[in-house]
Every structure is written in C-alpha cells, then in structure tokens.
C-alpha positions in Angstrom: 181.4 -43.4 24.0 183.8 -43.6 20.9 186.9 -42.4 22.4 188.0 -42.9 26.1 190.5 -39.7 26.0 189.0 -36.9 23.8 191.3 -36.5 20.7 193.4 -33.9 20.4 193.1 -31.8 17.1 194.5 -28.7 15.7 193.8 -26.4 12.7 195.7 -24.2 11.0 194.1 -22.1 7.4 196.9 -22.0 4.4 197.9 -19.0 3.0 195.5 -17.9 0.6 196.2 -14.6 -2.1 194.7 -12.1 0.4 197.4 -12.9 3.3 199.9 -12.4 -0.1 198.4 -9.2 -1.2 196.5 -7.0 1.9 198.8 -6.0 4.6 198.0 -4.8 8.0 197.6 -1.4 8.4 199.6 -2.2 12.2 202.4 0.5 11.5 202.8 3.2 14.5 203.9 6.8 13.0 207.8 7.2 12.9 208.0 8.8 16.3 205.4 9.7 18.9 205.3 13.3 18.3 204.4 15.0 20.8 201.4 17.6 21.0 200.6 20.7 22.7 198.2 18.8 25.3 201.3 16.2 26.1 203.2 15.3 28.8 204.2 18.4 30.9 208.2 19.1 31.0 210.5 19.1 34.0 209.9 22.4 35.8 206.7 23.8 34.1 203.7 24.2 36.4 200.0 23.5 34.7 197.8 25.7 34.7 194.7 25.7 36.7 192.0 26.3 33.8 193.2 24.2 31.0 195.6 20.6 30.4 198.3 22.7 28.7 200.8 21.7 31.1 203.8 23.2 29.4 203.1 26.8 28.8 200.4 29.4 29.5 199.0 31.3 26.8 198.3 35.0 27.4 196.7 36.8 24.4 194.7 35.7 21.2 195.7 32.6 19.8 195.5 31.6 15.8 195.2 28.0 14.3 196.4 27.1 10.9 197.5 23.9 9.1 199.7 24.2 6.1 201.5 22.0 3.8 204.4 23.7 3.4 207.5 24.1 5.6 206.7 25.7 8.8 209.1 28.4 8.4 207.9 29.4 5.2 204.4 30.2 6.3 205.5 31.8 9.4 207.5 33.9 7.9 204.0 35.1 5.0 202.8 35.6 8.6 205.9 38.1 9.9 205.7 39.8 6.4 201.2 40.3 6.1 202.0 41.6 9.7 205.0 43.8 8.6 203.0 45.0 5.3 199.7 45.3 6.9 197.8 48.2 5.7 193.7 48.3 7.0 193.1 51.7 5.0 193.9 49.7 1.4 193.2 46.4 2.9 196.4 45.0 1.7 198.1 42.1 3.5 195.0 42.0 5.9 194.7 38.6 7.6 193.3 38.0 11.0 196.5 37.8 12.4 197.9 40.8 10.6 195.2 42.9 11.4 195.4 41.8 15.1 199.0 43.1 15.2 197.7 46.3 13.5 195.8 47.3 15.7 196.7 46.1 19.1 200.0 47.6 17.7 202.6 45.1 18.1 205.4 43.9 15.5 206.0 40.7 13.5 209.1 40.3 16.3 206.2 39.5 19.2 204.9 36.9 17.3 205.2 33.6 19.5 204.2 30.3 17.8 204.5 26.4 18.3 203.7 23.3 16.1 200.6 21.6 17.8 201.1 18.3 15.7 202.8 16.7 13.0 199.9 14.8 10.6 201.6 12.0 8.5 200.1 11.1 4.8 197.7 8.5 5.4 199.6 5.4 4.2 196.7 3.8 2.4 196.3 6.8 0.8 192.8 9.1 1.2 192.1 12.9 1.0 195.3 14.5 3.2 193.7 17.7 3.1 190.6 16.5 4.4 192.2 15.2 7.4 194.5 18.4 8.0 191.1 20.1 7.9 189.7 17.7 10.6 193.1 17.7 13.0 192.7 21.7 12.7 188.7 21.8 13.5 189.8 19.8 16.2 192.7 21.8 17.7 190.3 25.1 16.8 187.7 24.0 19.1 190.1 22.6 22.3 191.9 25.7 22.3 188.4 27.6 21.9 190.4 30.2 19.0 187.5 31.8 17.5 186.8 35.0 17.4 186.0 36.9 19.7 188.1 34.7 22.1 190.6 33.8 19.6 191.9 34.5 16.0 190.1 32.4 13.7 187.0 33.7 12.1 184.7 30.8 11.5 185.1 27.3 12.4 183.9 24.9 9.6 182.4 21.5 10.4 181.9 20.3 6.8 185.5 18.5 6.9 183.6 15.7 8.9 181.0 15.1 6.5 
C-alpha cells in the first residue's frame, strides 16, 4: 500500500468563456400570478364538479388571449356586443352573437384574467406560446361550442 491514510484531494474547474457568456435561465417570473385554478380565497366554497375554488361559473364561457391592454379588448367586446347586428352580419363574433340572441347587454358581461404570460426571456415565438397557454385554458375549462363560446380549438400551436 502507497499511502497509510488515503490522501485527501479536491477539484475545482476554472472559469472558462461559457460561465462568462451563457447565464442560467434560473429567474422565477416577477410575482407568482395567480390563476383561475389557484388557491381558493377566504370564504368561497369550491365547487363540487370542477377545482375552480373561487367562483362558479353559470352560463357560456369564452377564451381569448390578446396582446393588448385588457381593457382595450374588453371593451371591442362591450362595443361588437352593443353593435351587433345578425341580419347584416356586422360586429358578429361568438360572443356578440351570443348576447344577441340570448338577449342580454354588454353591462352583463362578467370577465376575469386567467393568467398573465411573460415574454420568454431568451427570446422565441410569444405568440406561439399565448396560442398554447390559451389551447390549454380552452380545453380545462371545456369552452367550446356547444358547451362553451369558442368555435374550434386548434392543436397546431404544439407542433
């Protein structure tokens, strides 16, 4: 035997130009946003069917994603409704023509944000991904027609 006591040794790699230049993608979003399935607030009772938790959902429900400042959209969505007209088909979206003819108004239009989606921060297709995160909120909350709002659910995003 060479050694009575094994040796000790340790190893440690310089920094080379790939620490320098890659950095870890390790960077949580600003603040946990929360989402329509999330925790359930003081005082609301789940319901028995679903994990919403924090609210039950009576009526057709619609999915969208936009760019753009929520208030902006929802408000194209009070004015289609207000301006709807099915006999010119002017202002006709699924949601508009919904209102029509169950005959409500733009003022019984209820609507929450499901979930904030930050730009990826090594860049990528945004869209792409806004497309997936509303495929996926399209098919948990089971919103297409006849059950729901949307007309078609596109898979494609995924490909």
């Amino acid at each position: 035997m060479l050694f009575k006591n094994k040796p000790l040794l340790s190893f440690k790699r310089s920094r080379n130009l790939e620490d320098m230049l890659v950095k870890a993608d390790l960077v949580q979003s600003r603040n946990k946003q929360p989402t329509f399935l999330g925790n359930p607030r003081k005082g609301t009772y789940p319901c028995l069917t679903c994990g919403c938790g924090s609210s039950i959902i009576k009526g057709k429900a619609y999915v969208g994603k936009t760019k753009r400042e929520i208030r902006v959209r929802i408000g194209e969505h009070k004015r289609a409704i207000d301006n709807c007209d099915l006999e010119k088909q002017k202002y006709v979206t699924p949601v508009s023509k919904h209102f029509k003819e169950q005959g409500h108004n733009s003022k019984q239009l209820r609507w929450m944000v499901l979930q904030i989606v930050d730009t990826p921060s090594r860049g990528g297709n945004y869209n792409r991904l806004l497309l997936q995160k509303e495929t996926m909120w399209i098919d948990k909350l089971n919103t297409v027609s006849p059950t729901g709002l949307n007309e078609v659910q596109n898979y494609a995003c995924f490909f």
